[in-house]
N, C-alpha and C positions, 0 to 999 in steps of 0.2 A: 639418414637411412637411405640406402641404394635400393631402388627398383626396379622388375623389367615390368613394363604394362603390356597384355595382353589384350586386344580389342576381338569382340568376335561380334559377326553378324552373320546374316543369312546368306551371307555367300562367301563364309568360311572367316578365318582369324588372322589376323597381324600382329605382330611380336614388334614393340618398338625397341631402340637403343636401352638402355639401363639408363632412369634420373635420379636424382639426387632430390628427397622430399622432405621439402626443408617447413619445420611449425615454427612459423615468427608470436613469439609472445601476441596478446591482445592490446593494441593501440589505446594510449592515454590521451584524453580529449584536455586541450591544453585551456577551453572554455569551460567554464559555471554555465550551467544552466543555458545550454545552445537549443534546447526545445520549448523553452518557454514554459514548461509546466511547471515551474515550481513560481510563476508571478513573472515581472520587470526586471530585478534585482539581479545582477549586477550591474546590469546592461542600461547607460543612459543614454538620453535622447537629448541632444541640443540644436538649437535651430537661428539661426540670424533674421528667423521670416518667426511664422506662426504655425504650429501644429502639436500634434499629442502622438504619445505613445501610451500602448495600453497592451494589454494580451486578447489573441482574437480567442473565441470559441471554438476554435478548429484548428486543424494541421492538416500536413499530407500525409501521415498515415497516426497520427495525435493527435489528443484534446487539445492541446493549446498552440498557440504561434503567435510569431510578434505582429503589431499591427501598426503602424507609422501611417499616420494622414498629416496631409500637408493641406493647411488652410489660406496662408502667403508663401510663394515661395523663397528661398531667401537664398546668400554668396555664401552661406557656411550650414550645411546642413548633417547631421550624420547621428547615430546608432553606433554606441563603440562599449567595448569591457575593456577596463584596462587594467594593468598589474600582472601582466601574464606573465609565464615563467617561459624562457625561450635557452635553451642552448645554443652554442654559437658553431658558425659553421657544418648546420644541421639540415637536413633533407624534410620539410613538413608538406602537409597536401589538408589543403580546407575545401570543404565541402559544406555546402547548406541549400536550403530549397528556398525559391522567391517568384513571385510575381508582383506585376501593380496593374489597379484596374484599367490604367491607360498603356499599360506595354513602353514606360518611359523606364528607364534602365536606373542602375547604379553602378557605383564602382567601391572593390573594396581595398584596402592598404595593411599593411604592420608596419607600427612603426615604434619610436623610443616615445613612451609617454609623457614629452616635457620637452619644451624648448631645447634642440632646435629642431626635436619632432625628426630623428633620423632616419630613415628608409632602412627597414631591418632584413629586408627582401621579397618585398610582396607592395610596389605601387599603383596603384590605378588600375587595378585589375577592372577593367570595364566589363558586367553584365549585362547582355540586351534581353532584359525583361520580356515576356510576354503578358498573354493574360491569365493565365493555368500556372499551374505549380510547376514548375523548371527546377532541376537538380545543376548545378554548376560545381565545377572543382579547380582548382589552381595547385601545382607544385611548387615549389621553390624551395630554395635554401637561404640560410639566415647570414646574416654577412652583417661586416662594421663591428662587433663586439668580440671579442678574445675568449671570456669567459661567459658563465648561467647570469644571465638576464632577469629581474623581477618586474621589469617595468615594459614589459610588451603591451602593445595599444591596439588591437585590431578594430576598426572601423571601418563602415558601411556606408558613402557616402553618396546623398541625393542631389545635392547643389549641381548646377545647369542643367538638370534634368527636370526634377521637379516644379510644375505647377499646383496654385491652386484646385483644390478637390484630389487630386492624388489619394491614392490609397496604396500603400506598397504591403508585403505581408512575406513574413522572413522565420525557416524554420530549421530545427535541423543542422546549426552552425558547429561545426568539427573541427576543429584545426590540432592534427595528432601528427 
């Protein structure tokens, strides 16, 4: 539908050009359970060191959030759901909220979930953590595959960042 926007203020009105206002459908979260309130599930934790994941008591603006403490740090760490559905050659943007009590960062990836693990278009997005809840977002598009994907892998990765005592806390993951 075509518009002309009229702005008025106290020192009178502006008529701008005619736009075009366009209703894009409402965005499909290509994640389970990106707020944590419904428990852990899907989303598992593995670590080459020592630590836990569990669901904290809180969010940024929810009850719940993920909670990853690091007890050793270790050369393979991360927080990942896999099985995602992806199309190919597609424009996605992820968003989610995160800090750690020490402002040590992470980085996140998509990639094929299975040897040889292929870069689907999202590597190493490094986020520099602080200590407060940070909103962070990445765009990309989906590349290497021709056709719909069921084996998308997005992970969350701590390794060279993470020390013992670490606490990272991860909420609000979207990837649509």
């Amino acid at each position: 539908t075509w518009y002309r926007c009229v702005i008025a203020n106290g020192l009178g009105s502006v008529t701008s050009d005619i736009a075009l206002l366009v209703v894009l459908p409402p965005l499909t979260n290509v994640v389970t359970n990106g707020s944590f309130e419904s428990g852990t599930s899907p989303w598992i934790f593995y670590t080459s060191g020592a630590g836990s994941f569990t669901q904290a008591p809180y969010g940024t603006d929810s009850a719940k959030s993920a909670l990853i403490g690091i007890s050793t740090a270790g050369t393979d760490v991360q927080l990942f759901q896999a099985g995602l559905k992806l199309d190919p050659n597609t424009d996605y943007r992820l968003t989610f909220d995160a800090f750690s009590n020490t402002g040590h960062d992470l980085d996140v990836s998509l990639n094929k979930n299975g040897s040889p693990y292929t870069n689907y278009g999202l590597a190493a997005f490094k986020c520099n953590l602080g200590i407060t809840w940070v909103s962070y977002a990445a765009t990309f598009t989906t590349k290497i595959f021709s056709s719909p994907v069921t084996d998308g892998r997005l992970w969350f990765s701590f390794a060279g960042y993470d020390s013992a005592g670490d606490v990272y806390h991860i909420d609000h993951v979207m990837l649509a």
